[in-house]
C-alpha positions as CSV (number, residue, x, y, z in Angstrom):
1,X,-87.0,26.4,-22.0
2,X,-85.3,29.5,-23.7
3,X,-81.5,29.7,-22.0
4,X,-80.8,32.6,-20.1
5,X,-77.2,34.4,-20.0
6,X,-75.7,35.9,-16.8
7,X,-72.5,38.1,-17.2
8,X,-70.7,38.0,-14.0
9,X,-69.1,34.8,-12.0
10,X,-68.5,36.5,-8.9
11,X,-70.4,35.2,-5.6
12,X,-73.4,37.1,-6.6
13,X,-73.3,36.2,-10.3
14,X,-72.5,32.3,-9.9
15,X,-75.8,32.2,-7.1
16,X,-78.1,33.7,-9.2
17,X,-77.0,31.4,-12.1
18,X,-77.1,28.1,-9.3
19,X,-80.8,29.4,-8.9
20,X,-81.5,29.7,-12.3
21,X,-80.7,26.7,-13.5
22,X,-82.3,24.7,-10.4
23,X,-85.2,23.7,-12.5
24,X,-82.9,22.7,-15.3
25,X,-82.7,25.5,-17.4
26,X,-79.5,26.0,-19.7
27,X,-77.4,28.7,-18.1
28,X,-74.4,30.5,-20.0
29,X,-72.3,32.0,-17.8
30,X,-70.1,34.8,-18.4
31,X,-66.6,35.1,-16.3
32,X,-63.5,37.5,-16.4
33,X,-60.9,34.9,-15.1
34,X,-60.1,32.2,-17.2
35,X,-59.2,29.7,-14.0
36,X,-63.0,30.7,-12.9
37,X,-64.4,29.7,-16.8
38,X,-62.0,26.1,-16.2
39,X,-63.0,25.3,-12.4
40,X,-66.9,25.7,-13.3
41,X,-66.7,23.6,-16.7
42,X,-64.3,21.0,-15.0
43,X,-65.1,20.7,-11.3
44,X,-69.1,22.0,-11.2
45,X,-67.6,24.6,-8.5
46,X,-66.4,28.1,-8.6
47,X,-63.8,28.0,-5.8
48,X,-62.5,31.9,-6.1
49,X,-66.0,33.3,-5.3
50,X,-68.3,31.1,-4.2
51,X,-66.8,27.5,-3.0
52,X,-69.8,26.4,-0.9
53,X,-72.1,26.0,-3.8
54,X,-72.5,22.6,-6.4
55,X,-73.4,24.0,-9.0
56,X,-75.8,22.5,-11.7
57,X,-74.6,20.7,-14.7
58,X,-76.9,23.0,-16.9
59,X,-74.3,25.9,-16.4
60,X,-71.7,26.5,-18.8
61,X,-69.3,29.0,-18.0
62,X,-67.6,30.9,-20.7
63,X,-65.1,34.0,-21.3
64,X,-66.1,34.9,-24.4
65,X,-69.5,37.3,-24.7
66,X,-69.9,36.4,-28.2
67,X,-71.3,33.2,-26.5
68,X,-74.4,35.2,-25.6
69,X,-75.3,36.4,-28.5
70,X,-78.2,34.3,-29.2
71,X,-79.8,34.7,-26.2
72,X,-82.8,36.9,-25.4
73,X,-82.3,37.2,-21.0
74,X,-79.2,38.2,-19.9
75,X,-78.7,38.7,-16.2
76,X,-75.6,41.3,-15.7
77,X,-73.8,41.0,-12.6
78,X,-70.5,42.5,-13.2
79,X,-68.9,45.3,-10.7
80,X,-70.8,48.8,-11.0
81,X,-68.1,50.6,-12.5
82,X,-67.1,49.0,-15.5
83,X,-70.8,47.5,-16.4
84,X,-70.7,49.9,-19.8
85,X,-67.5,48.9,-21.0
86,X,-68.9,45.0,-20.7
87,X,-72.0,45.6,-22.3
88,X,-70.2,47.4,-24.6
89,X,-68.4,44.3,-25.8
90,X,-71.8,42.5,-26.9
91,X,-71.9,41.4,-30.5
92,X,-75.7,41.6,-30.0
93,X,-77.7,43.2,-27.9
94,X,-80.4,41.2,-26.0
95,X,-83.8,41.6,-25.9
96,X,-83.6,41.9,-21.8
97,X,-81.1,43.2,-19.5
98,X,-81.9,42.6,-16.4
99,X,-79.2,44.5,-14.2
100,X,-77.8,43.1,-10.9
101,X,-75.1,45.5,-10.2
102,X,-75.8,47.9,-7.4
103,X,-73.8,51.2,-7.7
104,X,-73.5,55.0,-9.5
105,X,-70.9,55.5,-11.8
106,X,-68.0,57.7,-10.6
107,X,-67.5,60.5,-12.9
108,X,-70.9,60.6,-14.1
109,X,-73.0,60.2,-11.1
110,X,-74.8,57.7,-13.4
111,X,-77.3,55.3,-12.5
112,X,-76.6,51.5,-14.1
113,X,-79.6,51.6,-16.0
114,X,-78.7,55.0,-17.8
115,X,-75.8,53.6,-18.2
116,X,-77.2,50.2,-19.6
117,X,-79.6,52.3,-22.2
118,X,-76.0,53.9,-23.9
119,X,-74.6,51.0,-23.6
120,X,-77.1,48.9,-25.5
121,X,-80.1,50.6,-26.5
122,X,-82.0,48.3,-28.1
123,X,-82.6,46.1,-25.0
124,X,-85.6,46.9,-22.7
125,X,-84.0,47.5,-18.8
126,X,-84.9,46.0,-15.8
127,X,-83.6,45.8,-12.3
128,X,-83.4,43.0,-9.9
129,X,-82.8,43.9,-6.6
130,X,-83.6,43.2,-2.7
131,X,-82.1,41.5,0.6
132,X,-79.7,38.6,-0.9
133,X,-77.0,36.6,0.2
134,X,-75.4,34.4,-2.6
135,X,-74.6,31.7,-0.5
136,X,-78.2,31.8,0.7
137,X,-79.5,32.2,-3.0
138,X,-77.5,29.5,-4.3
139,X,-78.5,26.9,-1.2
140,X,-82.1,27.4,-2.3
141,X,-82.5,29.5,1.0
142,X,-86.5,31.5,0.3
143,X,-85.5,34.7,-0.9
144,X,-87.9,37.6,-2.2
145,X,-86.8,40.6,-4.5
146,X,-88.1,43.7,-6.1
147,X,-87.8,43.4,-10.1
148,X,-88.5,46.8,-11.3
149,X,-89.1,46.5,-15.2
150,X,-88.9,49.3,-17.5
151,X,-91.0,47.8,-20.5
152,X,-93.6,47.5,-17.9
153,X,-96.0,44.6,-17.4
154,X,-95.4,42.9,-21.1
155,X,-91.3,42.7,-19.9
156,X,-92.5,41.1,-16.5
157,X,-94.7,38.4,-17.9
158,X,-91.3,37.4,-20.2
159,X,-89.1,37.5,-17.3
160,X,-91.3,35.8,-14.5
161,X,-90.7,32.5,-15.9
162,X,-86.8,33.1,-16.5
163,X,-86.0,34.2,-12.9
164,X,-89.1,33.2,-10.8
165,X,-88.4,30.2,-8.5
166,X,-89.9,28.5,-5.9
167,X,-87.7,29.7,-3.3
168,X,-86.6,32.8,-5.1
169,X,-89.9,35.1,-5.4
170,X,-89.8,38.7,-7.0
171,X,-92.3,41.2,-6.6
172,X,-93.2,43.9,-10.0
173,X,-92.4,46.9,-9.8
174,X,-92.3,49.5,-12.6
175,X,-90.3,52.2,-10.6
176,X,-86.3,51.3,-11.9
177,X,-85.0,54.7,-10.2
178,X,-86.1,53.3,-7.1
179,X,-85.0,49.7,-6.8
180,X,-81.7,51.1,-8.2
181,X,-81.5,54.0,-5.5
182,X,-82.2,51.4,-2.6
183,X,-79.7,49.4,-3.7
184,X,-77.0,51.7,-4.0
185,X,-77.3,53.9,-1.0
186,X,-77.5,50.9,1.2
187,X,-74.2,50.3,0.6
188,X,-73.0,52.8,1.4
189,X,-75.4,53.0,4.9
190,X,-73.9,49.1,5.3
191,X,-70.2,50.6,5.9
192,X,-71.3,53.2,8.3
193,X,-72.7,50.3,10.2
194,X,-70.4,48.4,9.9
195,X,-68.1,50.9,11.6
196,X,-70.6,51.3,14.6
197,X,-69.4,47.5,15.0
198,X,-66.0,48.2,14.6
199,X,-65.9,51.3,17.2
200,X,-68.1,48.6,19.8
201,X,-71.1,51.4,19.6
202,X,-73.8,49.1,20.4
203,X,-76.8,47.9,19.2
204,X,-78.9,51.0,20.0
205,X,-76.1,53.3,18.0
206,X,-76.7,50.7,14.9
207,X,-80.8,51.0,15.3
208,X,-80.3,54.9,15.3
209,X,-78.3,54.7,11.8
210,X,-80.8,52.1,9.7
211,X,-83.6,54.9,10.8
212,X,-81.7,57.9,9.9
213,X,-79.6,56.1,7.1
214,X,-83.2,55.5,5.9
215,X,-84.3,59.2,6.0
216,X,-81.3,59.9,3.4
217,X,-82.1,57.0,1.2
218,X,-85.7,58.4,0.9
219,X,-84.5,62.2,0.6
220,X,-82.3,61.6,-2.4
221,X,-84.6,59.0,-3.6
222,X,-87.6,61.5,-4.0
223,X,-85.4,63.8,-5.6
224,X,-84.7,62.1,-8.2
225,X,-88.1,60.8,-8.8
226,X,-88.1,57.6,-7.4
227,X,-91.6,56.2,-5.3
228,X,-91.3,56.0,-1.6
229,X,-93.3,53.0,-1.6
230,X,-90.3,51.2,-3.8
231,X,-87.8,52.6,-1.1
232,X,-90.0,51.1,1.4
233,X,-90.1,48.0,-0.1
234,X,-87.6,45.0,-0.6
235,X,-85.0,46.5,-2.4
236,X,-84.7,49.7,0.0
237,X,-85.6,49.3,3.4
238,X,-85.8,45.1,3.3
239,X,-82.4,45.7,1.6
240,X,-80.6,48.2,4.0
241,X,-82.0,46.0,7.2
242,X,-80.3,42.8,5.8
243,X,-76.8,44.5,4.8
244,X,-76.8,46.8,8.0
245,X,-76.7,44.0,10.1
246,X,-74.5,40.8,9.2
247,X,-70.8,40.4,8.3
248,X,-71.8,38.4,5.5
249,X,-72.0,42.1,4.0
250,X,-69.1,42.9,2.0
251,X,-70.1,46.5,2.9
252,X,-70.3,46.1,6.3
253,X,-67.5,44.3,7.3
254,X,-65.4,46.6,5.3
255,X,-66.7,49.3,7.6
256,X,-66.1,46.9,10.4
257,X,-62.2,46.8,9.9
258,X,-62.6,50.8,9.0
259,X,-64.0,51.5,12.9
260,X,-61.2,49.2,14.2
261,X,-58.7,51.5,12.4
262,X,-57.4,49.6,9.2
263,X,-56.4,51.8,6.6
264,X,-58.9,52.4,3.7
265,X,-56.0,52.2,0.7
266,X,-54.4,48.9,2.1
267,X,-58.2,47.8,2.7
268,X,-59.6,48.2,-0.8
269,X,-56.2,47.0,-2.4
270,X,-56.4,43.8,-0.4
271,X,-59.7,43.0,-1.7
272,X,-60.5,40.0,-4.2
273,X,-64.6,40.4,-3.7
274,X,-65.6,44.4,-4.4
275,X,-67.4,46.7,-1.8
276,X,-69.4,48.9,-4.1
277,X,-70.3,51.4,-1.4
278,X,-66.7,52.7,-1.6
279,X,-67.1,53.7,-4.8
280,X,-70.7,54.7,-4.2
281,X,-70.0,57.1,-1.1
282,X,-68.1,60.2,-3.0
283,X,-70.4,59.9,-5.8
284,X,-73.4,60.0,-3.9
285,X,-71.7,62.6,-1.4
286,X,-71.4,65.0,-4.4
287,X,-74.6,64.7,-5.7
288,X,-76.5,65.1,-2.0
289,X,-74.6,68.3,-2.1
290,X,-74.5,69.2,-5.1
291,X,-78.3,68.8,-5.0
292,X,-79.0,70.2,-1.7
293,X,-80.0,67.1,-0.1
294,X,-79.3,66.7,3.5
295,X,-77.0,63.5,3.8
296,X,-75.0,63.4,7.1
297,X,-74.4,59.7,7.3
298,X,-73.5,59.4,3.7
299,X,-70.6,62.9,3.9
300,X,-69.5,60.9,7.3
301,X,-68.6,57.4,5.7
302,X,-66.6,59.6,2.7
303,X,-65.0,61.4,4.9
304,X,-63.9,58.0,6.5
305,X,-62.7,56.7,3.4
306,X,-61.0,59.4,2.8
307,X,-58.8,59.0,5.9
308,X,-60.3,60.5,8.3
309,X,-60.7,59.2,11.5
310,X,-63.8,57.1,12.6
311,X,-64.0,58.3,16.0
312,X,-63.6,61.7,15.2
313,X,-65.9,61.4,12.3
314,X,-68.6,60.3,14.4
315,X,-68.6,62.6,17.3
316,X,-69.1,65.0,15.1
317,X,-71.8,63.4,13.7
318,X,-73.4,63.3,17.0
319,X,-73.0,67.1,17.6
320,X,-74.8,68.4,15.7
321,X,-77.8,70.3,15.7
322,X,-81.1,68.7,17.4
323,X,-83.9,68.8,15.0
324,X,-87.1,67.4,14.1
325,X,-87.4,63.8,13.0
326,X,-89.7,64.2,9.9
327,X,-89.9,67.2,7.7
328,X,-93.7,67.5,9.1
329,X,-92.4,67.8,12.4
330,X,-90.2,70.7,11.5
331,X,-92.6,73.3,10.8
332,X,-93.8,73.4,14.9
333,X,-90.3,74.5,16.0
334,X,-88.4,77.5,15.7
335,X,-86.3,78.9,12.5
């Protein structure tokens, strides 16, 4: 069995290398803090991110990349925003880069796997994505995901044997836009539930937002050429249900403390594990307007990290204009 390299030892990163290696397989594993690189090597445990898991004895954790040079699969896990700079610092670019990281680059309004192809273009690009829990992942809970592969069927049949397990199932797909899309904009969809929990809205309120939250996914989606049968699929819908609805969500429970009234700054700067929709939300606010692409929920949980208040924020919400549900509909009332 060819070893496979994940770059990344935070929850996420340190569960999908647990599952990995469950059949045996040799796992190098790339982390950012030395004591992380020491507890892994020493103890079998990484006690910063994930400290429920055992992890295998086929994972070696490392802090140098040069360590993955040889190898042909690497898994990158690493926060959205600073996934170029990493790849960046590869001595050798593998064959596959299967990206993990759910997000769009601030400042560019980038999606990962555009920024992946700078960042090493000689690797074919693929994207794993879907409803996961590390500490599910990593207790061999079942778990299915979307892996969207850009090199088509011929990168699928290379990576199915690297990553398929048998409680860890991906489904093909061949639309990356979309699995990245999903993944992103459900983050930042988790916060705004999350802050229904905080403000005690209710269950209905929370049902209202998935729907709508939805809509938006699929409007910007579309527009930027991704298949509304991906969005529909694992690593949109499947994907938004999971993180709308459990504290367990980094994203939601950040929104949660937001609806009770925490401050957003005191918030993210308290934060060991990183909430990507924060960094998501003005990106993709910018971009909804700055295509035209209706976005309510999303330009409400920016202005709420912004400072705004949540109350306030959502009232407004509420007041505005009835309308049709579906574009369809629209046509049968009045301009």
């Amino acid at each position: 069995m060819n070893r496979v390299g994940v770059i990344g030892a935070g929850a996420w990163g340190t569960a999908l290398a647990q599952m990995i290696a469950s059949d045996g397989r040799d796992v190098i594993l790339w982390a950012y803090e030395p004591e992380v690189v020491t507890a892994i090597n020493t103890e079998g445990r990484n006690p910063l991110y994930l400290p429920s898991a055992r992890l295998a004895p086929s994972i070696r954790a490392t802090g140098d990349l040069a360590d993955l040079a040889a190898i042909d699969t690497v898994l990158v896990v690493t926060p959205a925003q600073v996934l170029g700079k990493v790849l960046a610092g590869l001595n050798r670019p593998p064959r596959d880069l299967v990206l993990c990281s759910k997000g769009i680059e601030a400042g560019t309004g980038r999606l990962m796997n555009d920024v992946a192809r700078e960042a090493s273009p000689q690797s074919e690009i693929a994207v794993l994505s879907g409803p996961t829990f590390a500490h599910e992942v990593a207790a061999g809970l079942p778990t299915a995901v979307t892996l969207a592969c850009g090199g088509g069927a011929a990168q699928w049949e290379r990576l199915v044997p690297a990553i398929a397990r048998p409680a860890f199932r991906p489904y093909y797909s061949d639309d990356v836009t979309g699995a990245e899309i999903g993944g992103a904009v459900k983050n930042v969809l988790a916060i705004a539930c999350g802050v229904v929990e905080g403000l005690e809205l209710g269950q209905n309120a929370r049902a209202a937002l998935i729907a709508r939250g939805y809509a938006e996914m699929l409007r910007f989606g579309e527009a930027l050429g991704a298949q509304g049968e991906t969005l529909a699929g694992l690593c949109g819908l499947g994907d938004l249900v999971l993180t709308c609805s459990s504290p367990s969500s980094r994203n939601f429970s950040l929104g949660k403390a937001l609806g009770q009234g925490s401050d957003p700054a005191a918030l993210m700067a308290d934060r060991r594990t990183v909430a990507e929709g924060a960094f998501t939300a003005p990106v993709l606010a910018e971009l909804a307007v700055r295509r035209s692409i209706p976005m309510p929920i999303v330009a409400a949980v920016n202005a709420i990290l912004s400072g705004a208040n949540a109350k306030q924020v959502v009232a407004e919400l509420l007041a505005r204009p009835l309308r049709a549900e579906s574009e369809s509909d629209a046509k049968d009332l009045p301009a």
